[in-house]
MARTORLO-71577 format. One record per residue (C-alpha): residue number from 1; residue in one letter; chain; x, y, z. Coordinates in steps of 0.25 Angstrom, whole numbers, plus 5000, padded with zeros to 4 digits. Example, Ala and Ser with C-alpha at 12.3 -4.5 7.8 and 13.67 -1.06 7.14 Angstrom:
BEGIN
+-----+------+------+------+------+------+
| pos | code | unit |    x |    y |    z |
+-----+------+------+------+------+------+
|   1 |    A |    A | 5049 | 4982 | 5031 |
|   2 |    S |    A | 5055 | 4996 | 5029 |
+-----+------+------+------+------+------+
This chain:
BEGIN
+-----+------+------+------+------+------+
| pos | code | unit |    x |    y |    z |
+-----+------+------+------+------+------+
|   1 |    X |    A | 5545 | 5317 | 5311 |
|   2 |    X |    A | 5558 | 5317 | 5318 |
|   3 |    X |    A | 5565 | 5313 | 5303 |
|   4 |    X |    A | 5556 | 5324 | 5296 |
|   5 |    X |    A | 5545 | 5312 | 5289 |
|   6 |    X |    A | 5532 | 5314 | 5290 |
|   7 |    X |    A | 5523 | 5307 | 5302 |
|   8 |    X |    A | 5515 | 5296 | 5301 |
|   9 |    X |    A | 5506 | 5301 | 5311 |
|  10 |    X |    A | 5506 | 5312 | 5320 |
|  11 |    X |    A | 5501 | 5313 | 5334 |
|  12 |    X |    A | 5495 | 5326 | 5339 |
|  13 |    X |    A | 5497 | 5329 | 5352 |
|  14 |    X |    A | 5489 | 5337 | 5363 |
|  15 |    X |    A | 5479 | 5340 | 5374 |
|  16 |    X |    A | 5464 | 5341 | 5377 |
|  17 |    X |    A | 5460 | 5347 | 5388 |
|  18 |    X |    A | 5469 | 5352 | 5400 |
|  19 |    X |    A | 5477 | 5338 | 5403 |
|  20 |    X |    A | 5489 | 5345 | 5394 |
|  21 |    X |    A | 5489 | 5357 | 5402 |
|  22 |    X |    A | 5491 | 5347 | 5415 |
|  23 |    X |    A | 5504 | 5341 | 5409 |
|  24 |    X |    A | 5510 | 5354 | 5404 |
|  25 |    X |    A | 5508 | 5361 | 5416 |
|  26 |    X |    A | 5518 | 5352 | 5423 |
|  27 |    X |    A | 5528 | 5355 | 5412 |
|  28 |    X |    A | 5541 | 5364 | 5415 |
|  29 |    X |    A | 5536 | 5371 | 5401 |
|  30 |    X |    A | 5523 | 5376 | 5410 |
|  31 |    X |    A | 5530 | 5385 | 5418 |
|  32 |    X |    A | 5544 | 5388 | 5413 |
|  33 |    X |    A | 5541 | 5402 | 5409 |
|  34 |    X |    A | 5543 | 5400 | 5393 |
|  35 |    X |    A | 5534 | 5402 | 5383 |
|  36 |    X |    A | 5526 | 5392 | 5375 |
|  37 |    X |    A | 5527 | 5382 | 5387 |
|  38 |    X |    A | 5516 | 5371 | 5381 |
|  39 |    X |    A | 5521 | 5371 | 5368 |
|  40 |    X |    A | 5536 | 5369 | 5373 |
|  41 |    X |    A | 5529 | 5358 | 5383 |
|  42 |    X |    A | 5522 | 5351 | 5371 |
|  43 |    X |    A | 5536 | 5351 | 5363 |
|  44 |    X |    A | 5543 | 5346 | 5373 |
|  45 |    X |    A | 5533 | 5334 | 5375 |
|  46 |    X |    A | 5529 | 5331 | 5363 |
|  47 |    X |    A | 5544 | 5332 | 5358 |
|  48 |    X |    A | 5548 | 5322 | 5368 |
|  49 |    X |    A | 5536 | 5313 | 5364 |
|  50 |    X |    A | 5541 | 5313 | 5349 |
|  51 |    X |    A | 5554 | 5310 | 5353 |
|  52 |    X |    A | 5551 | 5299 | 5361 |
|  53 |    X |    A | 5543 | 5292 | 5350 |
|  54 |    X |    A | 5550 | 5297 | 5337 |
|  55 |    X |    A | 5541 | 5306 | 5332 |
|  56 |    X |    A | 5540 | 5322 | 5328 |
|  57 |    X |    A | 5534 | 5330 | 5337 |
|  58 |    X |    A | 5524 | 5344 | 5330 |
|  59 |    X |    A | 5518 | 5354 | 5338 |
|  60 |    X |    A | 5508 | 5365 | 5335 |
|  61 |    X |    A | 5518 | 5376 | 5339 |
|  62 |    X |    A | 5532 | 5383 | 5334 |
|  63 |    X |    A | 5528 | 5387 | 5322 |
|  64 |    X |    A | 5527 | 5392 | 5312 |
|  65 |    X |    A | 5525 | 5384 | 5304 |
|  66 |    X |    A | 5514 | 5377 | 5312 |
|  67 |    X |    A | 5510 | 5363 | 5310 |
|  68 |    X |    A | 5495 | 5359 | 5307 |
|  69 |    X |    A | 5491 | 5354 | 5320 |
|  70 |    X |    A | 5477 | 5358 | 5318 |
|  71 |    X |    A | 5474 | 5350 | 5307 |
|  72 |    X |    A | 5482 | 5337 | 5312 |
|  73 |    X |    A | 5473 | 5340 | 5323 |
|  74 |    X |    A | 5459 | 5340 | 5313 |
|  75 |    X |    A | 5466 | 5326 | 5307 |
|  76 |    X |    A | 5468 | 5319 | 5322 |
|  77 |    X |    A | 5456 | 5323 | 5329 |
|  78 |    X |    A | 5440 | 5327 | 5326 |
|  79 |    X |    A | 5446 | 5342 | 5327 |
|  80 |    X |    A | 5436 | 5356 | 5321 |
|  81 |    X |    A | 5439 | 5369 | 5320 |
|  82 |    X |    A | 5432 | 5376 | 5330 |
|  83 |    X |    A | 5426 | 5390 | 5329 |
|  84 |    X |    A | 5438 | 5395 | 5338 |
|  85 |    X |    A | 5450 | 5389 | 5328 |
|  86 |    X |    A | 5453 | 5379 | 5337 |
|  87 |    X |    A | 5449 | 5364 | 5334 |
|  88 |    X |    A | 5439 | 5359 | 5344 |
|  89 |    X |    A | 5439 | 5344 | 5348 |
|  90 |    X |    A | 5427 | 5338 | 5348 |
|  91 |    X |    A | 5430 | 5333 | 5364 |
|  92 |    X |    A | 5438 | 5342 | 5368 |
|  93 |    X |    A | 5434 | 5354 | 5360 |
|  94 |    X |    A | 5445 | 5365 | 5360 |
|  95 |    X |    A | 5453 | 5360 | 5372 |
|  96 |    X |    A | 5463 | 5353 | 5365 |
|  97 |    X |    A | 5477 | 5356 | 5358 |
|  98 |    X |    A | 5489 | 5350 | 5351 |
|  99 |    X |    A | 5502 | 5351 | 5358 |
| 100 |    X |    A | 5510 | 5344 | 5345 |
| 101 |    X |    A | 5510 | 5330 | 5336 |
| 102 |    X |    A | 5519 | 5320 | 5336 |
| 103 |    X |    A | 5523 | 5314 | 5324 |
| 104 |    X |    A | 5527 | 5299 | 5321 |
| 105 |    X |    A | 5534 | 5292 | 5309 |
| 106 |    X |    A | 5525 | 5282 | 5311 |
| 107 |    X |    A | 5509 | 5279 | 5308 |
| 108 |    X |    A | 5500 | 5277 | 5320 |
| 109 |    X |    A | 5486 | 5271 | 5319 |
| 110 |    X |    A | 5476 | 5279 | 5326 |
| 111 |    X |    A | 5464 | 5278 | 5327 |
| 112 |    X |    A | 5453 | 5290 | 5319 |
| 113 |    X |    A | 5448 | 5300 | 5325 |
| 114 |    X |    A | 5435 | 5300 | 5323 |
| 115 |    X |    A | 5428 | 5313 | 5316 |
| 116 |    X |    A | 5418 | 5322 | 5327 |
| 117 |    X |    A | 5411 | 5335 | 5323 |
| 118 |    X |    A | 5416 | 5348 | 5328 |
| 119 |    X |    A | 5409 | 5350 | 5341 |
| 120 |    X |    A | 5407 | 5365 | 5336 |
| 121 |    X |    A | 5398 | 5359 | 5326 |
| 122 |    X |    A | 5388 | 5358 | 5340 |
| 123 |    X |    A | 5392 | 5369 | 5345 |
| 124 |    X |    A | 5380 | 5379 | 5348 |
| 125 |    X |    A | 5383 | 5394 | 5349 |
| 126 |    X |    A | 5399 | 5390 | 5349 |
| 127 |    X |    A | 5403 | 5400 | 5361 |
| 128 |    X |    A | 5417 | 5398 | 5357 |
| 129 |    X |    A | 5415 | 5410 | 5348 |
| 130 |    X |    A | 5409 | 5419 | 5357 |
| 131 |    X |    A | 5415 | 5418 | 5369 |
| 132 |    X |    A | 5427 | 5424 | 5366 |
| 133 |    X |    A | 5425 | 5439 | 5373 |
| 134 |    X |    A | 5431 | 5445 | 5361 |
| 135 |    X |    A | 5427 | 5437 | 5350 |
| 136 |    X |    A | 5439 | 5433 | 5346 |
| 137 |    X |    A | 5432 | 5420 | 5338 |
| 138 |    X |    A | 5422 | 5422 | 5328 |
| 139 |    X |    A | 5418 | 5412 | 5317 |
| 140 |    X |    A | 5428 | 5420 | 5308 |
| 141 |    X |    A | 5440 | 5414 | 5317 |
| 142 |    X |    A | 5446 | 5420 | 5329 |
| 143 |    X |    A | 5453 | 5434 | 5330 |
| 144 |    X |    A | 5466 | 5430 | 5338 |
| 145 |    X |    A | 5469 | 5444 | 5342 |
| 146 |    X |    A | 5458 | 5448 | 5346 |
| 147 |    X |    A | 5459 | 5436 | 5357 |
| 148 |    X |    A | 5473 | 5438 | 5361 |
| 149 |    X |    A | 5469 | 5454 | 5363 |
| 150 |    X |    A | 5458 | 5451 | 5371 |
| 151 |    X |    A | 5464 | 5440 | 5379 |
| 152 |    X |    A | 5475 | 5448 | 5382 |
| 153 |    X |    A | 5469 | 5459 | 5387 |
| 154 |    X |    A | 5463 | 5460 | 5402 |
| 155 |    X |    A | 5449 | 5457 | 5398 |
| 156 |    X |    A | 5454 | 5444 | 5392 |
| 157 |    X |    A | 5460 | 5438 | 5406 |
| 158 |    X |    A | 5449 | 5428 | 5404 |
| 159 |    X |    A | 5454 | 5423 | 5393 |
| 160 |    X |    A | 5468 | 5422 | 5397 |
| 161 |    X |    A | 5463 | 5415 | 5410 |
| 162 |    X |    A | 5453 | 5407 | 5406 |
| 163 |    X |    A | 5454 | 5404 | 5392 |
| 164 |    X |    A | 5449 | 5407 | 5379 |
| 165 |    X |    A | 5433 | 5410 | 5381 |
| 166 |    X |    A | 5431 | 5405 | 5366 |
| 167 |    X |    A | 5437 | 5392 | 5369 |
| 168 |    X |    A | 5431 | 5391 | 5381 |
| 169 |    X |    A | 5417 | 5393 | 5377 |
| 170 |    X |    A | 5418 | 5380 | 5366 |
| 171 |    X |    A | 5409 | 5370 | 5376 |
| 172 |    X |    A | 5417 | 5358 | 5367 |
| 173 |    X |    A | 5426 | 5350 | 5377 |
| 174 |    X |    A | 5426 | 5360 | 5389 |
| 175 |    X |    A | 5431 | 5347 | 5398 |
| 176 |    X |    A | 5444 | 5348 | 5390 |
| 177 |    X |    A | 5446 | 5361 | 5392 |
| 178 |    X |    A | 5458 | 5369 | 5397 |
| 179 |    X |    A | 5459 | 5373 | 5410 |
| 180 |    X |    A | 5461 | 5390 | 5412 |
| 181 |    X |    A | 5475 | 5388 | 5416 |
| 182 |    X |    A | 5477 | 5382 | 5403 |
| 183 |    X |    A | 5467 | 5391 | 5395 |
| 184 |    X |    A | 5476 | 5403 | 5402 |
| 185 |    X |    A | 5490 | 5396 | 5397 |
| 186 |    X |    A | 5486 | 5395 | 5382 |
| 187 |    X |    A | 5479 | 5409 | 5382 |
| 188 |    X |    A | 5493 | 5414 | 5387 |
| 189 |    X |    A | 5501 | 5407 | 5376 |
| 190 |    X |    A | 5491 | 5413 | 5366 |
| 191 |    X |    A | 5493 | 5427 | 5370 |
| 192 |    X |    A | 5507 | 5426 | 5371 |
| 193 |    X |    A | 5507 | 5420 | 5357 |
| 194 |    X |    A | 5505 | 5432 | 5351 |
| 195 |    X |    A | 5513 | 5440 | 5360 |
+-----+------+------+------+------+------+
């Protein structure tokens, strides 16, 4: 909170599917040359939202220390851990992200979200782990540099292209997925982030 209280409620704030990716590819941060362009779009909205309305604005970057976006997400949404490490949504499976929180002195009433199973619980064979070409997911968790190695390379131009194969292969909310220029965006900021 702007006066440094603790909110009353806290509104997260984000995207499923590709309609986010519309809006910010219009923005002067998608072109300007500069580094973590959607992360400095999402401050400079969301900041300018919580001005207008009094409230603080969070976001899932900047750190450390990093705020628990993940688990404000399990309490707001029928959210599960995934075999990849990303929550999967039970509609939109793992097409969907948080770009900050916004939070108000005030309570608001909303309404539950009612509990859904995981949709892995149904999931037969789950391709997610073995489509990655290197088999960088395994029940174990996931081998970050193995991936980035791999997508780097020239055999991983797939990858930076068209996406994560892992990812891809989940058949959980496919109609929400990204578009490849999206995939390709994010797979850029992922290898550049360990750079």
């Amino acid at each position: 909170m702007p006066d440094g209280s603790a909110p009353a409620t806290l509104l997260l704030v984000g995207n499923a599917g590709p309609d986010l990716w519309r809006v910010f590819t219009t923005s002067p941060e998608f072109d300007d040359g500069h580094s973590d362009a959607l992360d400095r779009w999402s401050q400079r909205v969301l900041t300018s939202i919580a001005e207008a309305i009094g409230a603080a604005a969070y976001f899932p970057f900047g750190g450390p220390p990093h705020l628990p976006f993940q688990q404000w997400a399990k309490r707001s949404e029928p959210l599960h851990p995934s075999p990849l490490g990303l929550l999967i949504h039970p509609r939109f499976g793992l097409w969907h992200a948080y770009r900050g929180a916004l939070a108000l002195g005030h309570a608001v009433d909303l309404p539950p979200c009612p509990p859904l199973p995981s949709p892995c619980e149904s999931c037969r064979g789950r391709p997610c782990l073995t489509a990655c070409p290197v088999g960088a997911f395994t029940g174990a968790g996931y081998d970050v540099g193995r991936c980035r190695a791999y997508a780097r390379g020239p055999e991983g131009e797939g990858c930076r292209s068209g996406g994560c194969r892992a990812r891809l292969a989940c058949p959980f909310g496919q109609d929400a997925a990204y578009g490849s220029e999206q995939m390709a965006f994010h797979m850029r900021a992922f290898l550049e982030a360990a750079q």
